[in-house]
N, C-alpha and C positions, 0 to 999 in steps of 0.2 A: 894606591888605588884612589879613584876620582870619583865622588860619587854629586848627582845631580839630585838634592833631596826637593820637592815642591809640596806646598802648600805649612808654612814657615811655623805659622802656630797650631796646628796639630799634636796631639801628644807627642805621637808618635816620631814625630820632626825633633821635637824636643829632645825626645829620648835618645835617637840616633846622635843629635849634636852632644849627649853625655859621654855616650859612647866613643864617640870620635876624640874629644875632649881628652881620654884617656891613653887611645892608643898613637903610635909613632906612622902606621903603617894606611891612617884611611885620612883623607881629605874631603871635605862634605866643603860644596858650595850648594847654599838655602836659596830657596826662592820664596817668594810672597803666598802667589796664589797658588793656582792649579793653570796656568794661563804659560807655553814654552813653545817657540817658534827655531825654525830650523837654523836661523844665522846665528842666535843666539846656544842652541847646541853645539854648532862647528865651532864657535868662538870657545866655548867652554870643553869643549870635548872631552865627556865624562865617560866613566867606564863602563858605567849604568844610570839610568834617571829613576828614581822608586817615588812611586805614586802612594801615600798614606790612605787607607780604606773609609769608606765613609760610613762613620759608625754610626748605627742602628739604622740602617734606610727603612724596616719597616716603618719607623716612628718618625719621619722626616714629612716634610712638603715633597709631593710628586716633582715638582720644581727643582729641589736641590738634587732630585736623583735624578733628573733629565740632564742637568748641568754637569753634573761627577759624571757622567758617563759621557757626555760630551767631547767634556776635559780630555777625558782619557785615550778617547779616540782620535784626537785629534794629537795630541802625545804619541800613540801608537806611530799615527802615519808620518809623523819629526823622525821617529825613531829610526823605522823602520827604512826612511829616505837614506840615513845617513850610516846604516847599520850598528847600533846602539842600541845594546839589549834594554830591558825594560823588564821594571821590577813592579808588582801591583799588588796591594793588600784589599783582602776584599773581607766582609762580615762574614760570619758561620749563619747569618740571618739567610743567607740563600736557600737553608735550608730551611724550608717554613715548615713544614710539617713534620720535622725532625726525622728519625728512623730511629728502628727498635735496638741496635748495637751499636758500635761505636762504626762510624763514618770515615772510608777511604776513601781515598782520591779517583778514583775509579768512576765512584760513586757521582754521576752529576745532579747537582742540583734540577727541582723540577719545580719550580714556585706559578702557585696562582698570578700573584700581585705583580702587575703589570711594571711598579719601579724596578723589582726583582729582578724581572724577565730581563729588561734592559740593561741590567748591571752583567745578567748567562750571556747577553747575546754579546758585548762587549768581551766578555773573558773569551768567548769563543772567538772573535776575531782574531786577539790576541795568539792564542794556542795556531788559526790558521793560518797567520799571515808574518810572524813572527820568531823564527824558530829558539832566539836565543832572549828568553823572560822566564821571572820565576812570580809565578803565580802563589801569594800566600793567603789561607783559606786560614783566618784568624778568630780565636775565641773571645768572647768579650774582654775588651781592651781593659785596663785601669791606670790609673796614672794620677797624681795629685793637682798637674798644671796642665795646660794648654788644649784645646777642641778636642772635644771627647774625653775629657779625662771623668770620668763615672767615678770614680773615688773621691777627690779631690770635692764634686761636687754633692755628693751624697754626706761628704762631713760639712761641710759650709753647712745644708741644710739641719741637719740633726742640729747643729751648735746653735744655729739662728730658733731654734725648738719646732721649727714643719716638720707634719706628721708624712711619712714616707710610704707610698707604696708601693706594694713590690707582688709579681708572681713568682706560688709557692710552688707548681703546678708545670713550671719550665725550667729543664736542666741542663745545665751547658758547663762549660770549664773554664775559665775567667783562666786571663793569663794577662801582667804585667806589661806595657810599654814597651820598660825597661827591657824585658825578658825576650822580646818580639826584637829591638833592636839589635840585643846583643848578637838572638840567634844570625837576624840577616844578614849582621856585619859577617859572621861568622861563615856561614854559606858564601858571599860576595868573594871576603878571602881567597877561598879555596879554589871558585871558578874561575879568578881573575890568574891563582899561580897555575890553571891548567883542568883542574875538574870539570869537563864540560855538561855537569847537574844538571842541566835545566829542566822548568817543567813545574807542576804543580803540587803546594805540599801542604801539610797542614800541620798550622802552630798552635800550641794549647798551652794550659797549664792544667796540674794533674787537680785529680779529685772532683769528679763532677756534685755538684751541687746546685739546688735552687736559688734564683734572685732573692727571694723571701731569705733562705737560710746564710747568703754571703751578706745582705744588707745586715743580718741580725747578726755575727759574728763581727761584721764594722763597730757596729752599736755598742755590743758589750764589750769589744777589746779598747774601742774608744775613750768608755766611760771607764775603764779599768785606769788607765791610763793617765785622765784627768785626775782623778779621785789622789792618785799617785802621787802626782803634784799640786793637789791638795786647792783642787777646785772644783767646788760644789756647783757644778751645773748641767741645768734640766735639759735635756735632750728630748728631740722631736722623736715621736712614739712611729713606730712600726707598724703597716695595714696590710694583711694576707689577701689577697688575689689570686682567684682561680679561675683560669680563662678555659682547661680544658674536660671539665664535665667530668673529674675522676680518672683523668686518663692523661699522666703527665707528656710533655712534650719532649723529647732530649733531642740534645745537639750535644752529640758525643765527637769529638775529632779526635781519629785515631792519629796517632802520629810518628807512629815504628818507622814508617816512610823516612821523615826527617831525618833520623837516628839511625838509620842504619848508612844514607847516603851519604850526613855531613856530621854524623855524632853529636849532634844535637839532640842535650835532654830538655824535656818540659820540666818546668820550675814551677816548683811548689808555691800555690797560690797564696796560700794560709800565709809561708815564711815572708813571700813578699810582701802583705797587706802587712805584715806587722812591721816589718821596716818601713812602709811605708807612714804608719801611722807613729811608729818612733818620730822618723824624722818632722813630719806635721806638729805633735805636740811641741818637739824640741824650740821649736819656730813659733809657735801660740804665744801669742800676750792679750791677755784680756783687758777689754777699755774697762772704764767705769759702769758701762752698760753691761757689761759680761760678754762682748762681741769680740770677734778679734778683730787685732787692729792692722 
């Protein structure tokens, strides 16, 4: 299987090329940007192109979300010229206002925020014009390297000692990269020997929790860790933010869907963050300054 991954330095990009890395059975050619044109398709003739999601658009310039969706539409219509499914990760952010259970795919998003909106009207293209794409409705990403990676840069800052804030007040289910690639390699597989899945689904990782409560388990597994190897240093302190007036926000993604189509489970967040913070410290050398180097 040939897959078309774009936009190169994204976590998610990243992750996919671990993945592939390991198995016999997937071939990933990278592209730079979000920027693919129809000769260039034919020439490559991939089995699917997967579009990496643009994480956090609440928190971005209206600009970068006019662009990703741009991007993606104009992807669509490559695709769709040449019949070439299309694979699209989108933020659990579409969901602004969250909902009171956990959130199936049924369920459309209904966002004020006009970036939002653009990113609904885009998937719904997709869903009309497209019949063979898998739309993935993804929980907050982490990752130690590449665009987007929220882990990676949440320890840079505690180590450089910046004070971190975080809302305590909004609850969602962080789910690894790594975990997101695995799955979709994993899905791709399947469709490619014959499943014809398609369709929209949603990837999580378990155990919902607050921003406030996941930056605070970084912190103390962080500092646990250092201490370990026997280095004394001061970490950037934690600030509680409450955006919803007593009345938390959730962005719960159910994900039975996944699991019952391609046997895909959600991975445990906690286990990942601590692999992930193994292999970080593994790699730490601190200069003379106490910085890494």
């Amino acid at each position: 299987m040939k897959l078309l991954i774009l936009d190169a330095g994204h976590c998610l990009s990243l992750a996919l090329a671990r993945e592939a890395s390991r198995r016999t059975d997937t071939e990933l050619v990278i592209e730079a940007g979000l920027d693919v044109e129809v000769g260039r398709l034919a020439e490559l003739k991939p089995d699917a192109v997967l579009i990496p999601p643009l994480v956090q658009p609440m928190d971005v310039d209206p600009s970068v979300v006019t662009a990703h969706a741009e991007a993606v539409e104009h992807c669509l219509a490559c695709c769709q010229e040449l019949g070439i499914p299309l694979v699209w990760g989108v933020s659990d952010q579409l969901y602004e206002d969250g909902f009171d259970g956990p959130i199936d795919e049924h369920i459309l998003p209904e966002p004020r925020d006009e970036g939002l909106r653009q990113l609904m009207a885009v998937g719904q293209q997709i869903r009309d014009r497209q019949a063979r794409h898998l739309i993935a409705r993804l929980g907050p990403m982490f990752a130690l390297e590449g665009g987007g990676a929220w882990l990676g840069t949440m320890i840079e800052r505690l180590v450089s000692g910046e004070e971190l804030s975080a809302a305590q007040d909004v609850v969602f289910c962080p789910t690894s990269a790594d975990a997101v690639a695995m799955a979709l390699v994993g899905m791709l597989q399947q469709i490619h020997c014959g499943a014809e899945s398609w369709g929209v689904y949603h990837l999580a990782g378990t155990e919902p929790v607050s921003a406030f409560a996941f930056a605070s388990m970084v912190r103390t597994q962080l500092l646990t860790r250092l201490e370990g190897l026997g280095q004394s240093l001061v970490l950037g302190e934690l600030k509680a933010l409450d955006h919803h007036h007593g009345q938390p926000l959730r962005r719960i993604l159910n994900c039975r869907r996944v699991l019952r189509v391609f046997g895909v489970h959600q991975k445990p967040w906690r286990l990942e963050v601590g692999r992930m913070l193994d292999a970080w410290c593994q790699a730490y050398r601190p200069t003379e300054q106490g910085e890494t180097a």
